[in-house]
N, C-alpha and C positions, 0 to 999 in steps of 0.2 A: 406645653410639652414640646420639647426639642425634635426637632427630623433629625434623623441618621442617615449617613451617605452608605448606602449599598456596600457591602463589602466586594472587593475586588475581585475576579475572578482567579484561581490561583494556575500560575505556571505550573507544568510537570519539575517534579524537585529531581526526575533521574533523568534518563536516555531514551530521546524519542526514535523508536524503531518505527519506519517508515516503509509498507509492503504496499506493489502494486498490484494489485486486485485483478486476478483472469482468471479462468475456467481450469487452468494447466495443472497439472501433479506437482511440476518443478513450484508453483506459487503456495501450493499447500505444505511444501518443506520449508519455502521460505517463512513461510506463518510462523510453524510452527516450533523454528526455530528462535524466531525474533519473542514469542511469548517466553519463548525457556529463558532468553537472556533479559527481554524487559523484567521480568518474575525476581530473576538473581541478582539486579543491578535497584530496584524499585525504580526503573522507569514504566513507560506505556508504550503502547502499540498504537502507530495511526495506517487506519486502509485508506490507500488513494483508488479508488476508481473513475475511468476516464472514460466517457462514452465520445467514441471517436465517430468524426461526419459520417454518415449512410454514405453509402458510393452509390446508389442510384438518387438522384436528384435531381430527375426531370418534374417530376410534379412533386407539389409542394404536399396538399395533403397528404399522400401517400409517403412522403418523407416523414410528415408531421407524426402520424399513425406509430410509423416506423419506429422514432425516438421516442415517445412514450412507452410502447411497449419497451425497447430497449432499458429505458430509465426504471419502469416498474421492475424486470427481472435484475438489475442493479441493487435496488431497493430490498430485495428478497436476500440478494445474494448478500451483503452486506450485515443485514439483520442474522442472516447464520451465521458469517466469520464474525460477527461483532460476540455472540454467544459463545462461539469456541474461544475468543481469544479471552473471554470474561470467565470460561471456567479453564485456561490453561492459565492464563497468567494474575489471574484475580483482580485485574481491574478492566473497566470496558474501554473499548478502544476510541481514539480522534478517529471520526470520519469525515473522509472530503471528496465531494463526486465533483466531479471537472467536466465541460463539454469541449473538446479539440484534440487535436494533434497530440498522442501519449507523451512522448520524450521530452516536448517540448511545455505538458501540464506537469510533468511531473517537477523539471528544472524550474518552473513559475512555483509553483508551491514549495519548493522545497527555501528559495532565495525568502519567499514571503511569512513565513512560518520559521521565524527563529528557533524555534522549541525542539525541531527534527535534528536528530543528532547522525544518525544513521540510516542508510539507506539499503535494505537485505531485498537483492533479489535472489531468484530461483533460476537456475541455469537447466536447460532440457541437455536430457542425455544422448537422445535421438542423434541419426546421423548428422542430422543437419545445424549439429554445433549446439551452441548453448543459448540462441536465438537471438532474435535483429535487435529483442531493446538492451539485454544486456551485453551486444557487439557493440552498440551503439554508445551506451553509459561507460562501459568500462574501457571504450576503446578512445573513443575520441572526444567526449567531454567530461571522461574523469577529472583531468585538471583545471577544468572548470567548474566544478561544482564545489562548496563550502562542507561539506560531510564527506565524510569515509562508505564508501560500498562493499560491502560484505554478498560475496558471491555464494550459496548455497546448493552445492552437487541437487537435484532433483532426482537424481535415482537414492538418495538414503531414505530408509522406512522411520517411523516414529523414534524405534528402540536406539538408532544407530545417531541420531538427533542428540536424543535424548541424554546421551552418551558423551553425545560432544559436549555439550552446555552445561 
């Protein structure tokens, strides 16, 4: 009897929507935006979460402590957006946890990972602008990156999303 070679793992056939993963309201618009369009486009959703160095790092254990817990609440939190993005856009999403520096995991994944087509963040409405990564992506290495960024108001509710897409 003949062996078969494993069939190959298949590429996303739409538009990979690429959200970076935070605790904020502006990143729950961005979500849930990128589902509405991955859904209408038959692309997928991938979440990047980045656990960035502890800023205390005198002792190591206590660091160590640190990033575990950090990585376990990562792993939780992922595990929900990974359920919502599987009942808002019907398929489940790429996940990719990164350890370093946000802006600069996000532009490493994004060069490494052909497949991301799009990149949606969430802008805060707050005084204080629409915050440092999306000052940062849209300001001064937009035209350095290989995908288009779609910037998403964080003060819209579901219905007003919804609406859009």
């Amino acid at each position: 009897m003949a062996e078969t070679e494993p069939m190959p793992a298949q590429a996303p056939t739409g538009r990979v929507f690429l959200i970076v993963v935070d605790a904020t309201a502006e990143m729950r618009a961005a979500l849930r935006f990128a589902c509405n369009r991955a859904k209408k486009t038959a692309g997928r959703v991938a979440l990047l979460y980045v656990l960035e160095p502890a800023e205390f790092q005198q002792w190591m254990a206590v660091e160590s402590l640190i990033q575990e817990e950090r990585r376990e609440e990562a792993e939780k939190l992922l595990q929900d957006l990974s359920a919502q993005v599987n009942e808002i856009a019907g398929t489940m999403p790429m996940v990719y946890v990164r350890e370093g520096e946000r802006a600069a995991q996000i532009m490493k994944l994004i060069e490494e990972e052909p497949s991301i087509s799009i990149l949606v963040l969430g802008a805060g409405a707050g005084p204080e602008g629409p915050g440092p990564l999306v000052n940062y992506l849209v300001g001064k290495m937009a035209g350095k990156l290989r995908v288009p960024i779609t910037v998403v108001p964080g003060k819209l509710n579901d219905e007003q999303i919804d609406a859009l897409t």
